[in-house]
MOPAC internal coordinates of N, CA, C and O (Angstrom, degrees):
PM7 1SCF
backbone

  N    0.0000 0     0.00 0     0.00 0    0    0    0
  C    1.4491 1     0.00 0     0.00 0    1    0    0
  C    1.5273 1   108.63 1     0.00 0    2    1    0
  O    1.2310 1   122.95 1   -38.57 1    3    2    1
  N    1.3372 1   111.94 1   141.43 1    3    2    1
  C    2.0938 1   111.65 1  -169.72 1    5    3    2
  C    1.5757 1    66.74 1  -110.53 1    6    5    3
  O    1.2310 1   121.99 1   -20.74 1    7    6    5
  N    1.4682 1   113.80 1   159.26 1    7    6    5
  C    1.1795 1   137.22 1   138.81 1    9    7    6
  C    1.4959 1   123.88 1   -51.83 1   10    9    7
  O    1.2310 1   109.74 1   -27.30 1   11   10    9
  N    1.1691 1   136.86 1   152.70 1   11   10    9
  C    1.3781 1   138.74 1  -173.30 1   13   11   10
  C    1.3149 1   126.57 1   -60.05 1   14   13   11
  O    1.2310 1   130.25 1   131.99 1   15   14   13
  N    1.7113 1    97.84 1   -48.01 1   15   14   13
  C    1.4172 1   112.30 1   179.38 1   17   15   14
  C    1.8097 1   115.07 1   -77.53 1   18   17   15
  O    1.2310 1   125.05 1  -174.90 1   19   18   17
  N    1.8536 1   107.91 1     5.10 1   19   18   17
  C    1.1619 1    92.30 1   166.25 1   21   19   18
  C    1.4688 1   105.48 1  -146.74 1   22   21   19
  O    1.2310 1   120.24 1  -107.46 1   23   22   21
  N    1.4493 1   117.14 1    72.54 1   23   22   21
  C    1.3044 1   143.89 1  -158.79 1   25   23   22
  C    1.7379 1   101.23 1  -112.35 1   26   25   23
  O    1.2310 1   120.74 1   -37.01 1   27   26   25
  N    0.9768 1   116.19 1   142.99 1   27   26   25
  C    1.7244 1   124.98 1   171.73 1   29   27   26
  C    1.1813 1    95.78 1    64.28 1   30   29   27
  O    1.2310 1   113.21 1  -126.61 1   31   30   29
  N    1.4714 1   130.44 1    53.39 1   31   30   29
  C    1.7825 1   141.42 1   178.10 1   33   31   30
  C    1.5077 1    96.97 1  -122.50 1   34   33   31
  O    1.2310 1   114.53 1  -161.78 1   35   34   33
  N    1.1870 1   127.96 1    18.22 1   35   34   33
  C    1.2748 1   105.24 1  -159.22 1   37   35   34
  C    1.7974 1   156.20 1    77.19 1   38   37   35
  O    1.2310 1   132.15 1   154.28 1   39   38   37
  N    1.5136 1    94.13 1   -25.72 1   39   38   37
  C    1.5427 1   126.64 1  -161.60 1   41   39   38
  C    1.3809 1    93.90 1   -47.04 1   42   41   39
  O    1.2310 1   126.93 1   112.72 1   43   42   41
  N    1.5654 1   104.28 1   -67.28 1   43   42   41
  C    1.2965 1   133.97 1  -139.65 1   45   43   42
  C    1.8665 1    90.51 1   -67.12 1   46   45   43
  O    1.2310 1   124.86 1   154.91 1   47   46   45
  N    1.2730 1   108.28 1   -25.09 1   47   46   45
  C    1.6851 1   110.01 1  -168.70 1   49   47   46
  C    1.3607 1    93.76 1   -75.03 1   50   49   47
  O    1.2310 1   124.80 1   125.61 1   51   50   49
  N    1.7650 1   108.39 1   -54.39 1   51   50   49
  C    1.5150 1   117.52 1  -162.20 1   53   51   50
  C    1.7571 1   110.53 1   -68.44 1   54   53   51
  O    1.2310 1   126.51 1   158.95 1   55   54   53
  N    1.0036 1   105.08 1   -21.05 1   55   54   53
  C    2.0680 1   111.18 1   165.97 1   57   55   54
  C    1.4793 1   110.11 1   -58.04 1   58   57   55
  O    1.2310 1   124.42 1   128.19 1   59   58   57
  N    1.1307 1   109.12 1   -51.81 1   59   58   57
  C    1.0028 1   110.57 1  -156.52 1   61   59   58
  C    2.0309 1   109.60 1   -85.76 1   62   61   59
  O    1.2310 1   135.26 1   156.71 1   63   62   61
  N    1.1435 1    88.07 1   -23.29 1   63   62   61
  C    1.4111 1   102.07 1   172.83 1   65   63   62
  C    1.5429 1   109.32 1   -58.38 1   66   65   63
  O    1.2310 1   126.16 1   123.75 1   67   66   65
  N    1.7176 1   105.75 1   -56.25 1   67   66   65
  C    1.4204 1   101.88 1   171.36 1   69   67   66
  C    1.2123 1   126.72 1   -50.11 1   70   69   67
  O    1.2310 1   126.73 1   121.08 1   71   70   69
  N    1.3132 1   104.66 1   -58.92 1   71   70   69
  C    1.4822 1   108.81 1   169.49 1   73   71   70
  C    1.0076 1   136.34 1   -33.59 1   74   73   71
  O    1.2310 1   117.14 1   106.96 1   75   74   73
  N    1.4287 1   123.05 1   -73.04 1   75   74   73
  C    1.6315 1   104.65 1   149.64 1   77   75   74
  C    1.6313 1   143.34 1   -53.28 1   78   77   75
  O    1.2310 1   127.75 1   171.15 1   79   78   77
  N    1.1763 1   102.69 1    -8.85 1   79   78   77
  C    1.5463 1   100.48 1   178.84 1   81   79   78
  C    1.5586 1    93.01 1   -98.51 1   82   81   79
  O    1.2310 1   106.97 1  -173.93 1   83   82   81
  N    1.5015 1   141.86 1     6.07 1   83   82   81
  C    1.3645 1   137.89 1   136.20 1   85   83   82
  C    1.4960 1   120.36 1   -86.29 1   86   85   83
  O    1.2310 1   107.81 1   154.02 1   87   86   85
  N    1.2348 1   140.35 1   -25.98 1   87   86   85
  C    1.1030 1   136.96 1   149.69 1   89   87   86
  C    1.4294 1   136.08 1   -41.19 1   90   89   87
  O    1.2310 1   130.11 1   146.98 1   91   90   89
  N    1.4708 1    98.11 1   -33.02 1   91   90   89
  C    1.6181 1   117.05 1  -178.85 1   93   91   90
  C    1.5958 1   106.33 1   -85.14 1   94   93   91
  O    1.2310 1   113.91 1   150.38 1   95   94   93
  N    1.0170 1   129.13 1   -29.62 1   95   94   93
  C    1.6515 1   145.71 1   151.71 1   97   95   94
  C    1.2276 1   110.21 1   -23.47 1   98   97   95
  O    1.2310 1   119.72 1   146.09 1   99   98   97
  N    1.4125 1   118.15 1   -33.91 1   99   98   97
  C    1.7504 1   145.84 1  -177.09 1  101   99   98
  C    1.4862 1    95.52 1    46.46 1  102  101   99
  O    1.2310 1   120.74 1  -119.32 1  103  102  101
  N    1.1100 1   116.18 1    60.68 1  103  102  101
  C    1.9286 1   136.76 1   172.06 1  105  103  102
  C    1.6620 1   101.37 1   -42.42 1  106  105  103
  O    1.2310 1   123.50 1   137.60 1  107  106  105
  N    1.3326 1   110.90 1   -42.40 1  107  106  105
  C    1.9455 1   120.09 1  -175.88 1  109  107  106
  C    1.4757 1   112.57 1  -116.94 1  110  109  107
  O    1.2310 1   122.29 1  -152.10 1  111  110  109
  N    1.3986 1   113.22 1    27.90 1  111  110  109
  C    1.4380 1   125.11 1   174.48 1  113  111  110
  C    1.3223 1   104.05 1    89.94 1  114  113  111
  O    1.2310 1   135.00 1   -18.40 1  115  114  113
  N    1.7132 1    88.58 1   161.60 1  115  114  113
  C    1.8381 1    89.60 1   173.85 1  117  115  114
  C    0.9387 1   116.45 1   -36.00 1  118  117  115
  O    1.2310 1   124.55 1   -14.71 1  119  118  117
  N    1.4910 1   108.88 1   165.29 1  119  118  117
  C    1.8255 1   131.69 1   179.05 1  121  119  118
  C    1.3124 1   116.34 1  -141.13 1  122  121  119
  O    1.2310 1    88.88 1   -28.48 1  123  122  121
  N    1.4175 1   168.23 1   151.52 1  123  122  121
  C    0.9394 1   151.10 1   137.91 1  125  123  122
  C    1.6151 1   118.11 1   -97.43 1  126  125  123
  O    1.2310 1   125.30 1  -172.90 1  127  126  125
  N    1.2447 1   107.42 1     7.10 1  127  126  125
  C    1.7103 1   119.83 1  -168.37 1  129  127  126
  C    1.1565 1    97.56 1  -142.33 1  130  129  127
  O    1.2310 1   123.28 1   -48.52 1  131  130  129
  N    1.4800 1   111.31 1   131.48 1  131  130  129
  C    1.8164 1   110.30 1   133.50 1  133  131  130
  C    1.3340 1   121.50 1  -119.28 1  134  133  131
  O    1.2310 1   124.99 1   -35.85 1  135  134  133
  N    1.0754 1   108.03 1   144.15 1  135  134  133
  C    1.6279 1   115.56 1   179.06 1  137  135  134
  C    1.5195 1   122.35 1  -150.79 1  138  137  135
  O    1.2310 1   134.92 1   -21.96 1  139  138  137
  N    2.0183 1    88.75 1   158.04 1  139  138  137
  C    1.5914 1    91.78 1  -147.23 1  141  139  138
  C    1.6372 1    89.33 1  -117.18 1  142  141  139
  O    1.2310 1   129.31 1    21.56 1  143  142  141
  N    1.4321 1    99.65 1  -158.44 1  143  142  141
  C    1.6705 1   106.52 1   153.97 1  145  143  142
  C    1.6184 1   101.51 1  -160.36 1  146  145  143
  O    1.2310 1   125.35 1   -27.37 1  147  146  145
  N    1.4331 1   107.33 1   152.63 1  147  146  145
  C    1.5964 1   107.47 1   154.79 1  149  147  146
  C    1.0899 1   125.00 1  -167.99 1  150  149  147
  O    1.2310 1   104.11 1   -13.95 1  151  150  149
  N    0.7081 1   146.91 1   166.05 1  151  150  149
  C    1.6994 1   158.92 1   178.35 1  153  151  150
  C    1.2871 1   108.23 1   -39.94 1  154  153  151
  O    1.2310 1   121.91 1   -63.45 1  155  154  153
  N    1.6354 1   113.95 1   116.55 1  155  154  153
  C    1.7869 1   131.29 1  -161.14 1  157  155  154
  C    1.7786 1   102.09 1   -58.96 1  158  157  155
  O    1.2310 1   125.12 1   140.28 1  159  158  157
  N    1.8126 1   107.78 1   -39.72 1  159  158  157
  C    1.6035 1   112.85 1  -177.13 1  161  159  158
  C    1.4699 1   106.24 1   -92.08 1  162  161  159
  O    1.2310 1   126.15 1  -154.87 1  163  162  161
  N    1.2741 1   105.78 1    25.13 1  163  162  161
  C    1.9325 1    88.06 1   179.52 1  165  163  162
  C    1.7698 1    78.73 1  -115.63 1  166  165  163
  O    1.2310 1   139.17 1   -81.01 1  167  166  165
  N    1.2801 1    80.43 1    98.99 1  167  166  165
  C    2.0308 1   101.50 1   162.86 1  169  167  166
  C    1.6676 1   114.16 1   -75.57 1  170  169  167
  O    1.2310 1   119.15 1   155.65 1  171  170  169
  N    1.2965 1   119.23 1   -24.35 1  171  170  169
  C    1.4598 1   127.11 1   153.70 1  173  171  170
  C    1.3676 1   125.76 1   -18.33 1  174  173  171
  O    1.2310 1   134.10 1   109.59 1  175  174  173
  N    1.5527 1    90.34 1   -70.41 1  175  174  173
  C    1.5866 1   137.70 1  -149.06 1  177  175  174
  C    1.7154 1   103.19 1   -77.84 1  178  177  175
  O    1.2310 1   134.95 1   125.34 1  179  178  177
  N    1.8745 1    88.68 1   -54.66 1  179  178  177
  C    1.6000 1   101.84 1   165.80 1  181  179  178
  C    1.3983 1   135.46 1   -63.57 1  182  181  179
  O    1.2310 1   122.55 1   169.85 1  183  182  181
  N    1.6652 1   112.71 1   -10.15 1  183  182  181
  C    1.2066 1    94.71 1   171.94 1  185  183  182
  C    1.4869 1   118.67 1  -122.22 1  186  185  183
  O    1.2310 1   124.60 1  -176.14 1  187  186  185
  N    1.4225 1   108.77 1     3.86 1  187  186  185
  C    1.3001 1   124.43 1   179.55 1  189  187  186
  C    1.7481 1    92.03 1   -88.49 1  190  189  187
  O    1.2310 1   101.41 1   151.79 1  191  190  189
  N    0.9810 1   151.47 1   -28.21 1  191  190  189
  C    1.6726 1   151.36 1   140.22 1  193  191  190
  C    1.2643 1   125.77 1   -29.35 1  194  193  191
  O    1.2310 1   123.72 1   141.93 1  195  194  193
  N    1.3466 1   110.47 1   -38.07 1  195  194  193
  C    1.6659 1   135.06 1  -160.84 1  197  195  194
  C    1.6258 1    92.58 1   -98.64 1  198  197  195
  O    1.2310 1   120.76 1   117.74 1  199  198  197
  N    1.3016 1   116.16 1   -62.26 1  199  198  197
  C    1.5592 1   117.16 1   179.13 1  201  199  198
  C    1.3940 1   128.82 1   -44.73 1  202  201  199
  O    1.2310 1   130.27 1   163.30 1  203  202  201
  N    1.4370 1    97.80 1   -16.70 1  203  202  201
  C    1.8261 1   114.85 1   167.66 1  205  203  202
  C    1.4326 1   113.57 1  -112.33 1  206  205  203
  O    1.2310 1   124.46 1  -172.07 1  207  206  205
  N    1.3996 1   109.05 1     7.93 1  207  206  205
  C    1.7699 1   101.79 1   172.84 1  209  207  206
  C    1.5271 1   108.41 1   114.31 1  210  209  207
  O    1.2310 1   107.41 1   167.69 1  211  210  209
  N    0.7839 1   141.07 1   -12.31 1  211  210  209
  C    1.4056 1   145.49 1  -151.15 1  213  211  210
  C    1.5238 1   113.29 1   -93.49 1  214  213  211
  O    1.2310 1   116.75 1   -73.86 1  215  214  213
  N    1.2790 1   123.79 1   106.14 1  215  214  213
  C    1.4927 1   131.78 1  -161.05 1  217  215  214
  C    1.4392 1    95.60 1   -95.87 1  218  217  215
  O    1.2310 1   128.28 1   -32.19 1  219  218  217
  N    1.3260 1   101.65 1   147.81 1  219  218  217
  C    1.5764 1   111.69 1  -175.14 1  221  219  218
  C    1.8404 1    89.13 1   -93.05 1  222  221  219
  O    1.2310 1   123.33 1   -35.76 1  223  222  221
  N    1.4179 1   111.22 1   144.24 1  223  222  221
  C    1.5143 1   126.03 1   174.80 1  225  223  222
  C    1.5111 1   116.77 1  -107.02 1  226  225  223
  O    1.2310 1   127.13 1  -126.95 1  227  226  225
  N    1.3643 1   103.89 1    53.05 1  227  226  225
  C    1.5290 1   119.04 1  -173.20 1  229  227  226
  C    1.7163 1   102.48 1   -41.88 1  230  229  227
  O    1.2310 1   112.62 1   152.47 1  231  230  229
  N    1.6329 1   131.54 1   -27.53 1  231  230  229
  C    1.4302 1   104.38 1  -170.29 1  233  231  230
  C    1.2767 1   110.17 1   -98.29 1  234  233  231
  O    1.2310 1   117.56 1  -152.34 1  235  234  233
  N    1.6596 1   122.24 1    27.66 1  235  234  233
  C    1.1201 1   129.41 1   165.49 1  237  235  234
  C    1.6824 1   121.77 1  -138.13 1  238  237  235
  O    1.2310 1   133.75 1  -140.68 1  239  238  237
  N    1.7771 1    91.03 1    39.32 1  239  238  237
  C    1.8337 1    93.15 1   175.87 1  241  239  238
  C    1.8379 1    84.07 1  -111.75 1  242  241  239
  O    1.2310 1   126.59 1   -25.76 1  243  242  241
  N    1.3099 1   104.93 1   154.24 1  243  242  241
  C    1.2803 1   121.22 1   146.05 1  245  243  242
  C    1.3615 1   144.39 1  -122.47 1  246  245  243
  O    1.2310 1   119.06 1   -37.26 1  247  246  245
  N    1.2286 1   119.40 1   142.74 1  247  246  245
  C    1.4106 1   100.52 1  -166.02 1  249  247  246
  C    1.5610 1   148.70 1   -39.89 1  250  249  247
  O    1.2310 1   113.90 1   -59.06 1  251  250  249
  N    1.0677 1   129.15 1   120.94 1  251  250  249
  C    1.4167 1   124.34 1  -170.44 1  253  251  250
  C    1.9178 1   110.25 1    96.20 1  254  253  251
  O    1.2310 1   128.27 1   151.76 1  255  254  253
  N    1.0947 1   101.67 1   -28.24 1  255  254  253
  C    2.0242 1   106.90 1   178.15 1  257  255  254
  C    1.6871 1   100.74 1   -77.45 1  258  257  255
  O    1.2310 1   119.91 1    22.98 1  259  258  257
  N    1.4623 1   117.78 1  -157.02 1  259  258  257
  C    1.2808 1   117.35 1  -162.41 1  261  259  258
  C    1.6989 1    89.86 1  -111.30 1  262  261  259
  O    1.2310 1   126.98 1   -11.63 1  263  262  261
  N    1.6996 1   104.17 1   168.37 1  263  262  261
  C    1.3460 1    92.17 1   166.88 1  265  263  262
  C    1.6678 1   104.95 1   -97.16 1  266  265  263
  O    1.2310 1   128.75 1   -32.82 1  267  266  265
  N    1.2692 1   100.74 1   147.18 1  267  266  265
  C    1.8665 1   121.22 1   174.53 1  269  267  266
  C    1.8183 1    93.60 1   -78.28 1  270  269  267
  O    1.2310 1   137.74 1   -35.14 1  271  270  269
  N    1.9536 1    83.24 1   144.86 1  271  270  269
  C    1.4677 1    87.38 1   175.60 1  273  271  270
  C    1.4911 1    97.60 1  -160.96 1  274  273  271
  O    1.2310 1   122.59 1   -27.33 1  275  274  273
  N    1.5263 1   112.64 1   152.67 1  275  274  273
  C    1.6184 1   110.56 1  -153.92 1  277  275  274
  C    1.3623 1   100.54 1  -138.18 1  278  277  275
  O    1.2310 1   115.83 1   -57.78 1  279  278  277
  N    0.8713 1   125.53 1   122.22 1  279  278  277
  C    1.5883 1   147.34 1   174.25 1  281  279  278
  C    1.5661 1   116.51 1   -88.03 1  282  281  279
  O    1.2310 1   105.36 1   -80.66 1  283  282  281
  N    1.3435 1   144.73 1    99.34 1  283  282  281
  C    1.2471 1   140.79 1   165.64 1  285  283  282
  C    1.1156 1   117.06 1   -74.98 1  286  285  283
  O    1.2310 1   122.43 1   -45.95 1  287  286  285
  N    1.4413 1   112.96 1   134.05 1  287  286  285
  C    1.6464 1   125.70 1  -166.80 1  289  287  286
  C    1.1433 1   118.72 1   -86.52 1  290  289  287
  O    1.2310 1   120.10 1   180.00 1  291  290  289

């Protein structure tokens, strides 16, 4: 999560960048998945997910929870 007052800086791209380029390191052993969750109306959230690959798993959201989304490594 960036704070508000420092939102559309990039951060949120460059976190996540790390993150996966440490995830892929496979720090806790191989992986063939990563996966996230977040909030169905945070269109933000959704496309900064999508811009790195990350498919929304619509037949496993339910109503009111987050939507699941899965990244192949």
């Amino acid at each position: 999560m960036i704070d508000r007052r420092h939102q559309q800086k990039g951060y949120g791209r460059e976190a996540m960048r790390l993150a996966l380029d440490f995830i892929r390191t496979f720090p806790a052993g191989e992986a063939k998945y990563c996966w996230l969750s977040y909030e169905p109306e945070n269109e933000v959230a959704k496309k900064l997910y999508a811009s790195f690959g990350f498919e929304e798993l619509p037949e496993q959201y339910e109503e009111g929870e987050e939507m699941p989304a899965v990244l192949k490594l």
